[in-house]
MOPAC internal coordinates of N, CA, C and O (Angstrom, degrees):
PM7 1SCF
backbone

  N    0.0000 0     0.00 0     0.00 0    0    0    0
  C    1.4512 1     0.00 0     0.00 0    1    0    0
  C    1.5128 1   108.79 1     0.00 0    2    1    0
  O    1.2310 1   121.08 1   -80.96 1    3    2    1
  N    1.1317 1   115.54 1    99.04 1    3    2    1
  C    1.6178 1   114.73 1  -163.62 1    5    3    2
  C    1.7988 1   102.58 1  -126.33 1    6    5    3
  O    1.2310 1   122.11 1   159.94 1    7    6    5
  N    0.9600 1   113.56 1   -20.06 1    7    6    5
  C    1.1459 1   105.94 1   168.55 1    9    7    6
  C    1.8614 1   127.20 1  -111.40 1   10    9    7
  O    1.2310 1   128.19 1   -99.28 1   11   10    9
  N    1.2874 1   101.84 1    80.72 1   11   10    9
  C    1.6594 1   115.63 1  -167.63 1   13   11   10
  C    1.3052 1   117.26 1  -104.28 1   14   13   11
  O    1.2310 1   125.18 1  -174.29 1   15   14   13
  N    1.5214 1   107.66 1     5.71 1   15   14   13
  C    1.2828 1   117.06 1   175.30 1   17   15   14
  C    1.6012 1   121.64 1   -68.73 1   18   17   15
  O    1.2310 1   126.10 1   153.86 1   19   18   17
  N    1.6709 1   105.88 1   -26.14 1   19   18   17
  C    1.5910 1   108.79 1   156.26 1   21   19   18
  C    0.8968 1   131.78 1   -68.34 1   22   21   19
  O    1.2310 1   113.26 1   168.51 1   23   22   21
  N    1.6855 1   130.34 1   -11.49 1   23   22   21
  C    1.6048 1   132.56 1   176.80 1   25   23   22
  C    1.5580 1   103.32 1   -84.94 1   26   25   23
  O    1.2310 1   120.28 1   -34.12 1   27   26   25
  N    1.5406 1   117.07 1   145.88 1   27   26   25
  C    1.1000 1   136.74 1   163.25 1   29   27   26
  C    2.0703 1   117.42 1   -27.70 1   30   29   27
  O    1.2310 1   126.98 1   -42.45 1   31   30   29
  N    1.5902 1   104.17 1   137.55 1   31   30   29
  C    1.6805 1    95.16 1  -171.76 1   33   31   30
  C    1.5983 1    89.72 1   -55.03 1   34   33   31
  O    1.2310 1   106.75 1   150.63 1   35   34   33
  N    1.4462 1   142.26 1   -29.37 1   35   34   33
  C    1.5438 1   108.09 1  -154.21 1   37   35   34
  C    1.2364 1    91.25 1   -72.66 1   38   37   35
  O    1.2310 1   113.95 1   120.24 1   39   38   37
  N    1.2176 1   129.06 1   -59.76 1   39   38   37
  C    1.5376 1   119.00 1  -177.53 1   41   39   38
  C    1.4151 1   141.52 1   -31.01 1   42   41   39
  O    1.2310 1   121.32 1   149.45 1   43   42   41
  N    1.5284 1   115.08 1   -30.55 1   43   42   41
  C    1.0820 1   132.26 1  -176.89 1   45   43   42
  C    1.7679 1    94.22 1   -83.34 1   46   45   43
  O    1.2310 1   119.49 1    86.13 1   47   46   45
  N    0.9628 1   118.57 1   -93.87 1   47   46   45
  C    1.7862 1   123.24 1   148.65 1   49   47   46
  C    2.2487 1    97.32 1    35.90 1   50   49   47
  O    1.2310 1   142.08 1    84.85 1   51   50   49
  N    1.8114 1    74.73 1   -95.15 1   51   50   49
  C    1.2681 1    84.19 1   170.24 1   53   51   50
  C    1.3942 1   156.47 1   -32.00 1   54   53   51
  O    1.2310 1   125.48 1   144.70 1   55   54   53
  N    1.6543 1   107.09 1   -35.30 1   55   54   53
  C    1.1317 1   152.91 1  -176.91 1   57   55   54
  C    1.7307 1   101.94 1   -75.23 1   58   57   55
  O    1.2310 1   135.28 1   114.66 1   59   58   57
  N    1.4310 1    88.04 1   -65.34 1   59   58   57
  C    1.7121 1    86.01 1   171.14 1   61   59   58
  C    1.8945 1   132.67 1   -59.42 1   62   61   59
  O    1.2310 1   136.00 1   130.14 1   63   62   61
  N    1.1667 1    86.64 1   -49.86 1   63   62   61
  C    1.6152 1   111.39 1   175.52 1   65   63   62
  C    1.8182 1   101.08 1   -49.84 1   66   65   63
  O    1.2310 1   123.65 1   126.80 1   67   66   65
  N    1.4321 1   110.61 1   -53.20 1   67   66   65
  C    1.4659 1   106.08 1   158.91 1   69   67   66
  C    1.3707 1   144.78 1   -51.23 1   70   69   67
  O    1.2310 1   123.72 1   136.38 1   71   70   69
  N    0.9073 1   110.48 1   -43.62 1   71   70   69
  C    1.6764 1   132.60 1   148.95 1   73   71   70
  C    1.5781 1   107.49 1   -39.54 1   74   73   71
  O    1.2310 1   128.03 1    92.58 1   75   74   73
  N    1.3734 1   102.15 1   -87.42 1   75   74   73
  C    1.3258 1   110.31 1  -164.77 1   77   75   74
  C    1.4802 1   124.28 1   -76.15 1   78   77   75
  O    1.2310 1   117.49 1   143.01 1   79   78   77
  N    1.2022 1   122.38 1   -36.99 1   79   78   77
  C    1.8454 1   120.39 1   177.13 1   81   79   78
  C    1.4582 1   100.27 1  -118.00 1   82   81   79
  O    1.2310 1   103.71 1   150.57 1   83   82   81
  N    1.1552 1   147.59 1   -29.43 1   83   82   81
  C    1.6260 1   101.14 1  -173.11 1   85   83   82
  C    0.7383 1   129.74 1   -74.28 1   86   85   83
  O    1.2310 1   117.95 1   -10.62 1   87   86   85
  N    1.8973 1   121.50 1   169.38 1   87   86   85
  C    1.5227 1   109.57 1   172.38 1   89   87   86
  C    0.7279 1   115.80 1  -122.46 1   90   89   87
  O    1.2310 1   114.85 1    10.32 1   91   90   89
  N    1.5261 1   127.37 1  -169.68 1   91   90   89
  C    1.5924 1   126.83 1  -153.23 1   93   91   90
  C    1.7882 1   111.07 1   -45.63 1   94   93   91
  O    1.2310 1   130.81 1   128.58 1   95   94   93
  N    1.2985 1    96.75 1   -51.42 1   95   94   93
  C    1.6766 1   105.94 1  -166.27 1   97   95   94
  C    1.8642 1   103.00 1   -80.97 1   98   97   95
  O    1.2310 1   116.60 1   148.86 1   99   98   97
  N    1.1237 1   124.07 1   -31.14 1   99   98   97
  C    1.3308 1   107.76 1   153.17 1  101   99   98
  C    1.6653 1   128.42 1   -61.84 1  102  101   99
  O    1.2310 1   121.97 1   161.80 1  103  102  101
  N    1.2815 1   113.83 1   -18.20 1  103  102  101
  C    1.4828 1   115.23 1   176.43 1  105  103  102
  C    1.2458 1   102.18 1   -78.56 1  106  105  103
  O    1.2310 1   117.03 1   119.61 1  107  106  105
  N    1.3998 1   123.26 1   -60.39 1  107  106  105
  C    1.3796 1   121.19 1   179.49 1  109  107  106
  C    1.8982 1   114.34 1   -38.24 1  110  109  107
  O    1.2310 1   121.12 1   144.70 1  111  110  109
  N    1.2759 1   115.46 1   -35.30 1  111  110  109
  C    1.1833 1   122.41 1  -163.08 1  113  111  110
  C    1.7336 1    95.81 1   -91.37 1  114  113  111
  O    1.2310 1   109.45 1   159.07 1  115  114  113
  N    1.2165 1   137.38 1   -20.93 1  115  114  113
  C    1.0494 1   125.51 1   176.48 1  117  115  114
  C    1.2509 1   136.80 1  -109.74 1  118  117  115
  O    1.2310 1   131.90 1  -173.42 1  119  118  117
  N    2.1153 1    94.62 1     6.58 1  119  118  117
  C    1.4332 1   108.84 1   169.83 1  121  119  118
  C    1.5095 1    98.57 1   -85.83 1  122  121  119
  O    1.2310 1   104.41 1   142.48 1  123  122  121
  N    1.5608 1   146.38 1   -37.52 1  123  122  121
  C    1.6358 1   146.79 1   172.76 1  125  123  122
  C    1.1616 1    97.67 1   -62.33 1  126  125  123
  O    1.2310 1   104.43 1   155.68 1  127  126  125
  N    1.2803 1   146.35 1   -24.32 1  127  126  125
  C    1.5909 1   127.54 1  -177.48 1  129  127  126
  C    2.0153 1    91.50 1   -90.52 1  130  129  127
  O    1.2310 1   130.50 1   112.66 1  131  130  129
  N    1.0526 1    97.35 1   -67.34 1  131  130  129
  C    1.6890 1    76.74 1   166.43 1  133  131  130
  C    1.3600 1   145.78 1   -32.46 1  134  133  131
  O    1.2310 1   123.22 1   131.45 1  135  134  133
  N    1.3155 1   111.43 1   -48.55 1  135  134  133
  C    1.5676 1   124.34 1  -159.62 1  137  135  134
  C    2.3328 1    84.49 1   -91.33 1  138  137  135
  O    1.2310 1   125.83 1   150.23 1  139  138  137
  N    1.2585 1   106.40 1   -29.77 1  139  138  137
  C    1.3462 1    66.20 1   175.15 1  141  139  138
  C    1.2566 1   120.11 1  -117.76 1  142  141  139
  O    1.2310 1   120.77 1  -158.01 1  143  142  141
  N    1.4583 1   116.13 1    21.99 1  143  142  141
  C    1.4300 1   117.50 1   150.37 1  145  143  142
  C    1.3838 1   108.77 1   -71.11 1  146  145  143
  O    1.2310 1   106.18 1   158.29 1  147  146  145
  N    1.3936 1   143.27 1   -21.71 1  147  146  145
  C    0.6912 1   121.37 1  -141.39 1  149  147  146
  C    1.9084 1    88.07 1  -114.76 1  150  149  147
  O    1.2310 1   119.33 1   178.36 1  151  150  149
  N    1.4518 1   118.88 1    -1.64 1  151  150  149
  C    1.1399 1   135.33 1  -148.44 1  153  151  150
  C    2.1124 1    87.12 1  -103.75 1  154  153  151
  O    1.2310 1   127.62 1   122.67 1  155  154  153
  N    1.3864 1   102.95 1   -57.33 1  155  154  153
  C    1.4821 1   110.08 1   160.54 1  157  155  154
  C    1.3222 1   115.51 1   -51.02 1  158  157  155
  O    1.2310 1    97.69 1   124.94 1  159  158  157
  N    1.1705 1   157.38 1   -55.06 1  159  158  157
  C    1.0673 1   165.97 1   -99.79 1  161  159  158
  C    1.9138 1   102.68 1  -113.46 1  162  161  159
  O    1.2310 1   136.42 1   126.60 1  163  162  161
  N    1.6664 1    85.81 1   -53.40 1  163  162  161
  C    1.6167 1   125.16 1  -173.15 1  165  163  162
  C    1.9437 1    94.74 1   -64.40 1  166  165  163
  O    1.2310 1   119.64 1   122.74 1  167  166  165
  N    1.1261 1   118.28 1   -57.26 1  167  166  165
  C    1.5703 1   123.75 1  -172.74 1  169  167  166
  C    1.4748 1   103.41 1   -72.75 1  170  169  167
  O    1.2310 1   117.94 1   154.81 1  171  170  169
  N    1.4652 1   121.52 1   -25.19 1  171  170  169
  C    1.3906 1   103.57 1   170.13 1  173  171  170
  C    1.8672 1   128.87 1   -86.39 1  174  173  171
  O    1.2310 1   133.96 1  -174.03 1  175  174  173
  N    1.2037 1    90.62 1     5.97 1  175  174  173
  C    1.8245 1   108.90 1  -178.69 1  177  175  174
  C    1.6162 1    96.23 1  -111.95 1  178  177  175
  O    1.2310 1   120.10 1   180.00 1  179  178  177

């Protein structure tokens, strides 16, 4: 994913913050807030 300069700053933000500080149990916690926003998102299109 190398070109993220088209996604929104929160996204990018995010992106980094992932990378660089979370830890295990925050990743876990911010792949289910992801996957089912992204799971809602999907059923309304």
């Amino acid at each position: 994913m190398k070109n993220i300069d088209k996604y929104p700053k929160s996204i990018k933000k995010a992106v980094r913050y992932i990378k660089q500080d979370a830890s295990k149990e925050q990743l876990e916690e911010i792949r289910k807030l992801i996957d089912y926003a992204i799971e809602r998102r999907t059923l309304r299109l």
